[in-house]
C-alpha positions in Angstrom: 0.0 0.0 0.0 1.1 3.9 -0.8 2.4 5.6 2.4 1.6 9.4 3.2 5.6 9.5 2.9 5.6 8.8 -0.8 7.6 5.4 -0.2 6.8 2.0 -0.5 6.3 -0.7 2.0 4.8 -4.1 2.4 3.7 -5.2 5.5 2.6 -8.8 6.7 -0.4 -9.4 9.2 -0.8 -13.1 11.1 -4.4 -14.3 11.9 -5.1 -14.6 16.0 -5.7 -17.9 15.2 -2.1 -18.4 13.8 -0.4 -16.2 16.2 -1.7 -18.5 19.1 -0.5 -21.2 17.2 2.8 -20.2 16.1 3.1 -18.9 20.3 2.4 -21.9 21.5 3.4 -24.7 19.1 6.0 -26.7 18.1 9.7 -25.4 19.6 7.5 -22.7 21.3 8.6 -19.9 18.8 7.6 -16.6 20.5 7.0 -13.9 18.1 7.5 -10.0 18.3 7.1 -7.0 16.1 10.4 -5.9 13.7 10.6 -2.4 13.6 8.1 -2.0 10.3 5.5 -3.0 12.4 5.5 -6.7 10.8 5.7 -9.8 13.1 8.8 -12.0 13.2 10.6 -14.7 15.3 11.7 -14.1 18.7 15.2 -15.1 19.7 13.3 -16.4 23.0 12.3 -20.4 22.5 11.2 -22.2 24.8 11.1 -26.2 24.8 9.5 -28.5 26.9 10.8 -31.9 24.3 13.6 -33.7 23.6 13.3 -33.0 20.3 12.7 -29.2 20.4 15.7 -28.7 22.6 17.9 -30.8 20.0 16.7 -28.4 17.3 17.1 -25.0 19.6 20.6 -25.9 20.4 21.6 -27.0 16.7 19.7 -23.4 15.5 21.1 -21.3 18.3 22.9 -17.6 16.4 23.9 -15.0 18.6 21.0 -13.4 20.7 19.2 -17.1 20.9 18.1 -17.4 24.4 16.6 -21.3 25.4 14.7 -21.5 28.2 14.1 -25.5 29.3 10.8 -26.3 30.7 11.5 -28.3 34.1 11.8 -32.5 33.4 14.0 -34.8 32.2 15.3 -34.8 28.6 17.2 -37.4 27.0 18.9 -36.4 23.5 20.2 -39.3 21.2 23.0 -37.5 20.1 25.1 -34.8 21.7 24.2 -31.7 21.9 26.7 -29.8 19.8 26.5 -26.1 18.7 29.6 -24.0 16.8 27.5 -21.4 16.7 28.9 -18.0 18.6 27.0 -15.0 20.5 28.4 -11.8 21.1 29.5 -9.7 24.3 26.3 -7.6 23.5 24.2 -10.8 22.1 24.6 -13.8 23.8 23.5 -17.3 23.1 22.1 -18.5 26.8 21.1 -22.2 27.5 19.2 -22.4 30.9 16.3 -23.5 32.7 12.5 -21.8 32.7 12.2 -20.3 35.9 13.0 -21.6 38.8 12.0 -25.1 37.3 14.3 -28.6 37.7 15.9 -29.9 34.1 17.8 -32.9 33.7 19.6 -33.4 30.5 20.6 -37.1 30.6 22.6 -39.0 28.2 21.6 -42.7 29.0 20.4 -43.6 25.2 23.5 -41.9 23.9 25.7 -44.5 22.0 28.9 -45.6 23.7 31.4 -42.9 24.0 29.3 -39.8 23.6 29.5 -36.5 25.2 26.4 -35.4 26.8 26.6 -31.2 25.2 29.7 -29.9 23.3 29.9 -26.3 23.0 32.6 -25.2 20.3 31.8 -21.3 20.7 32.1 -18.4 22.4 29.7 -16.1 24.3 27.3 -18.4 25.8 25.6 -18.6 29.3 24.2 -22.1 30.5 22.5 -22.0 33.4 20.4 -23.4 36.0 21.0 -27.1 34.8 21.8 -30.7 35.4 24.1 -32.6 32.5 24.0 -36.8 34.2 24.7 -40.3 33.0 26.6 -39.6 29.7 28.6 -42.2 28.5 31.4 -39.9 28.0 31.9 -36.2 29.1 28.5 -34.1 30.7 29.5 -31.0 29.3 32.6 -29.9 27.1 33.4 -26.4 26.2 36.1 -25.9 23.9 37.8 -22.5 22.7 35.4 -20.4 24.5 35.8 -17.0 25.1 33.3 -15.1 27.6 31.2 -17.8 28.5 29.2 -18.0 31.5 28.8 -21.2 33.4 26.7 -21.2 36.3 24.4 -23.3 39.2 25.2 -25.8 36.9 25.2 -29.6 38.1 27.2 -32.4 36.2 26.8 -35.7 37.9 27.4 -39.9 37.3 28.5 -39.3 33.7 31.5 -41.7 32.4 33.9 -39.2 32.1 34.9 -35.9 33.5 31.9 -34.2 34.4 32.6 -30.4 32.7 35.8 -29.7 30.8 37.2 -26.2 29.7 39.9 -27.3 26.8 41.4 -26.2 23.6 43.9 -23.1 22.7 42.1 -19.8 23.0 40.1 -20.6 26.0 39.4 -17.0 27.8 37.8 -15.3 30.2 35.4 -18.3 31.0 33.6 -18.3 34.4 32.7 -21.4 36.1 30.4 -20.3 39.4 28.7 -22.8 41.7 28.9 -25.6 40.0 28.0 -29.2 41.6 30.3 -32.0 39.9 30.4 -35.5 41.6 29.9 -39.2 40.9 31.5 -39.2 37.6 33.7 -42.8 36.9 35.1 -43.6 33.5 34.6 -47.4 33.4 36.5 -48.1 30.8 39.6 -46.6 32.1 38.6 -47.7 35.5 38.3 -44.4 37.1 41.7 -43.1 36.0 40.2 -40.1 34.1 36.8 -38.8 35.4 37.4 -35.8 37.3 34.6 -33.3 38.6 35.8 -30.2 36.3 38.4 -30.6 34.1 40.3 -27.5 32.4 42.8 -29.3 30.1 45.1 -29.1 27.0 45.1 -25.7 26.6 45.4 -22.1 26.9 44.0 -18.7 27.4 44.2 -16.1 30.0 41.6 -15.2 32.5 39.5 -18.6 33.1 38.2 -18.6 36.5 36.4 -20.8 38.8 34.6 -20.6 41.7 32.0 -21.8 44.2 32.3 -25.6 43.1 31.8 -28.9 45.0 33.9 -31.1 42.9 33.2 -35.0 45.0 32.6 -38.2 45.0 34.9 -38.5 41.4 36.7 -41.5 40.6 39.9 -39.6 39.7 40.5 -36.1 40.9 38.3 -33.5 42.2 40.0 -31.0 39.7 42.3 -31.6 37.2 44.4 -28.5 35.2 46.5 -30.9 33.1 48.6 -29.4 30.5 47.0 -26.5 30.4 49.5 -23.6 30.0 47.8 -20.4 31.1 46.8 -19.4 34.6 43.8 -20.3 36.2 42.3 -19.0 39.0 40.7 -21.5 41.3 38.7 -19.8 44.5 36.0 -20.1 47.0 35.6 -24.3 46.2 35.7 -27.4 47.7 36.5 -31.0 46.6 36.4 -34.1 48.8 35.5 -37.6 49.0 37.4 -38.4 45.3 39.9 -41.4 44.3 37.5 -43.7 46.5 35.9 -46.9 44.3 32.6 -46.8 44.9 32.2 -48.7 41.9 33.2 -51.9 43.2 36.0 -51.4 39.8 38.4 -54.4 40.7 40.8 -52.9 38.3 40.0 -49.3 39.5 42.9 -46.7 38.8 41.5 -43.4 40.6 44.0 -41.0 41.4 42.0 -39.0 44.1 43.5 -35.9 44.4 41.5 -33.0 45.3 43.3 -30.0 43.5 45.4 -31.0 40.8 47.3 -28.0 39.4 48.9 -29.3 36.3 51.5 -31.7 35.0 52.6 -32.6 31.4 55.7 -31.0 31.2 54.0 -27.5 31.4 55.3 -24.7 33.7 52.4 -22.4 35.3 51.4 -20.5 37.6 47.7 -21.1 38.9 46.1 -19.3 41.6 44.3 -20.9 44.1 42.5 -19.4 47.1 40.3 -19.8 49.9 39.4 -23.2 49.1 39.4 -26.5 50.8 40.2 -30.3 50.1 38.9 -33.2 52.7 38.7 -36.9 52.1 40.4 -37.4 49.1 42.7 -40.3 48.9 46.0 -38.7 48.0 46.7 -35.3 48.1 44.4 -32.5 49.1 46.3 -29.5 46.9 49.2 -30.7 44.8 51.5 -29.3 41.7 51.8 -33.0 40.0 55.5 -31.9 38.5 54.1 -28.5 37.5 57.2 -26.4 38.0 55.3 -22.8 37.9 54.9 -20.7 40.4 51.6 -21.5 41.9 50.4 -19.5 44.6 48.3 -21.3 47.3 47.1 -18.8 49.7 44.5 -19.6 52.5 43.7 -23.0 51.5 42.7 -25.6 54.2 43.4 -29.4 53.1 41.7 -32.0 56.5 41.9 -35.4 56.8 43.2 -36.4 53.2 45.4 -39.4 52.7 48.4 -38.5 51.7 49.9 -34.8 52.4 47.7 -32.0 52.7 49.9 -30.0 50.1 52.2 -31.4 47.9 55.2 -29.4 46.2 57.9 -31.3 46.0 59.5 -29.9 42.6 58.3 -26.9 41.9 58.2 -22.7 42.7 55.0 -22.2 44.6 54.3 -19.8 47.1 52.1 -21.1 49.8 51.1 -18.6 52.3 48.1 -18.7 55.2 47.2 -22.2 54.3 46.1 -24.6 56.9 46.3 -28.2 57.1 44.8 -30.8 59.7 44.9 -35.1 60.3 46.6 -35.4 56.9 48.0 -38.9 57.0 50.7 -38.4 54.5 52.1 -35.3 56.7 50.7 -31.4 56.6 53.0 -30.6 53.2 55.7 -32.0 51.4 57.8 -29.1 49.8 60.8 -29.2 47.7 63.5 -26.6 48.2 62.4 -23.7 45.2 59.0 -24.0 46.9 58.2 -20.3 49.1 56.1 -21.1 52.4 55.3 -18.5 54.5 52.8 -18.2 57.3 51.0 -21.7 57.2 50.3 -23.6 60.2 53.2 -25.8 59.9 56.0 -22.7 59.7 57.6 -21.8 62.4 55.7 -19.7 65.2 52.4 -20.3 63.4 49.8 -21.3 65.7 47.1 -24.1 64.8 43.7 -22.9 65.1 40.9 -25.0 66.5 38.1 -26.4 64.1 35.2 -25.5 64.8 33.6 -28.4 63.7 34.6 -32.0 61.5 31.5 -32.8 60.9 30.4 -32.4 57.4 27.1 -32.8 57.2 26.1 -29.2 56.3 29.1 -29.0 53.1 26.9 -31.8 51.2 23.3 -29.4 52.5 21.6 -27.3 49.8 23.2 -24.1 48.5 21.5 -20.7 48.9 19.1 -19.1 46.9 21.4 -17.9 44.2 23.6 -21.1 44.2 26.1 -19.8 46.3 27.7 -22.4 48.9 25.7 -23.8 51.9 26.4 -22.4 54.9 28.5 -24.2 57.3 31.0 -24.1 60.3 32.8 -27.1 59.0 36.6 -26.6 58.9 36.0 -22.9 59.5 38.5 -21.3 63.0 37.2 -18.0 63.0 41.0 -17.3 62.1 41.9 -14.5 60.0 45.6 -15.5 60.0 45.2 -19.3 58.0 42.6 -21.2 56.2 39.9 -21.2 54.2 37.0 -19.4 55.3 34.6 -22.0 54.0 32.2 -19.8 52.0 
């Protein structure tokens, strides 16, 4: 039609009837109004099938925002995307509301991850990735993404993994990672996160409970770049609880490389318990890691182990560590831990750790507890 202006447009109209229907159907397109006034797709989808999450996560383009409808979803092939957002435009994954989705990969075929992400710019949230054959969740050569209140549990590898060169700025917060065993290498591989063969500056994690794993709470393998590790916990891993008579579990709690590379992670104001080796060590990473007011209880080896290396340890507290409070080569720097000279050892408040396996708050933060905390300002984790 002619315009007052002089110029001409076309403009499209939908029926109610198929308005409703396109709002409410299949893959739960929502619609809005372009700026001409004509109706087109939402970047908004919301799914509430197997089959329409499959086909949101293929079809995901920067701005694509999937909301989850709460159940259990069980995709027969992994849930891949290469597809990139944007700092401005974002491609977020996450659940509707405050509502409980499971993604599990039981009817994947042997050897499948559970959800590959090969992009950068995404947010997943609010979600649970279980009972993969392989990997839960694997991000590789992300920059900016956003990883949060995110659970990855029983799957037959590691449960999340960060990998691949130009891996940057990624934030990990409050995730939940346990019960993840690799059969077939008989628990030698299946840690609770993972950040491995790599690189890229500014990767940072925090808020986790990485336990229960069959190998190592968290693993930083051969990857070259700093990470920062804060505010986490991770206990109860390298046990077989699989009845594996073969089982290979290493059971460290905080792994902080190996592989030949040289780096120098920093780790904070976190805590290992009940792992059966170490509860921090360098595994032959000869980088200057810096420890500082870490608290490793009750694991079965040393508490901290740094028997090659540069790291600086300061204001870290260990307790009951069977293998000894540390093991420390002579580059490694210790100052102002419990087991230097003149450095009293506070009092635990409490051992019993009942409340660290309790709910987290509201906005997925850690519970609250007095387990391992002193009320020290001087050495340990602060447990929260």
């Amino acid at each position: 039609m002619r315009l007052s202006t002089g110029r001409h447009r076309r403009t499209r109209t939908l029926s109610i009837a198929a308005s409703v229907a396109v709002a409410s159907g299949a893959g739960g397109v929502y619609l809005g109004l372009t700026d001409d006034g004509a109706r087109a797709a939402s970047p908004t989808v919301t799914v509430s099938t197997t089959a329409q999450l499959e086909s949101a996560v293929k079809s995901a383009t920067a701005g694509t925002v999937i909301k989850v409808r709460g159940g259990t979803y069980h995709p027969t092939a992994t849930l891949k995307s290469t597809a990139s957002g944007t700092p401005a435009h974002r491609i977020v994954l996450q659940a509707y509301g405050g509502e409980k989705v499971r993604i599990d990969g039981s009817k994947l075929p042997a050897g499948s991850w559970l959800a590959a992400i090969h992009g950068s710019y995404w947010t997943v949230q609010n979600l649970t990735f279980q009972k993969s054959p392989a990997q839960g969740l694997v991000v590789t050569s992300s920059t900016g993404g956003v990883f949060k209140n995110l659970v990855t549990a029983d799957n037959g590898d590691s449960g999340f993994t960060l990998r691949g060169d130009n891996t940057v700025n990624n934030l990990v917060q409050n995730l939940d990672s346990h019960g993840n065993y690799d059969a077939a290498g008989h628990g030698q591989n299946a840690d609770g996160i993972a950040v491995k063969f790599g690189s890229g500056t500014g990767n940072r994690i925090t808020g986790a409970r990485l336990y229960d794993n069959s190998d190592d709470g968290l693993d930083l393998w051969q990857f070259s770049t700093p990470v920062t590790v804060e505010r986490s916990w991770a206990f109860g891993n390298g046990e077989n609880r699989w009845s594996d008579p073969a089982f290979e579990g290493n059971g460290n709690g905080f792994k902080l490389g190996g592989g030949g590379v040289a780096v120098a992670h920093v780790v904070r104001s976190n805590a290992a318990w009940d792992n059966t080796l170490n509860g921090f060590t360098e595994n032959s990473n000869t980088g200057a890691v810096v420890l500082h007011r870490n608290t490793a209880y009750a694991n079965a080896e040393a508490g901290f182990y740094f028997a090659t290396g540069k790291a600086r340890l300061a204001r870290n507290l260990a307790v009951g560590n069977k293998g000894g409070l540390s093991k420390l080569g002579p580059s490694t720097v210790s100052t102002a831990n419990n087991w230097d000279s003149g450095v009293a050892t506070p009092a635990l408040r409490s051992t019993d750790t009942t409340t660290a396996y309790g709910a987290r708050e509201p906005d997925g933060s850690l519970p609250a507890t007095t387990f391992l905390t002193t009320g020290s300002t001087a050495v340990g984790s602060p447990m929260d």
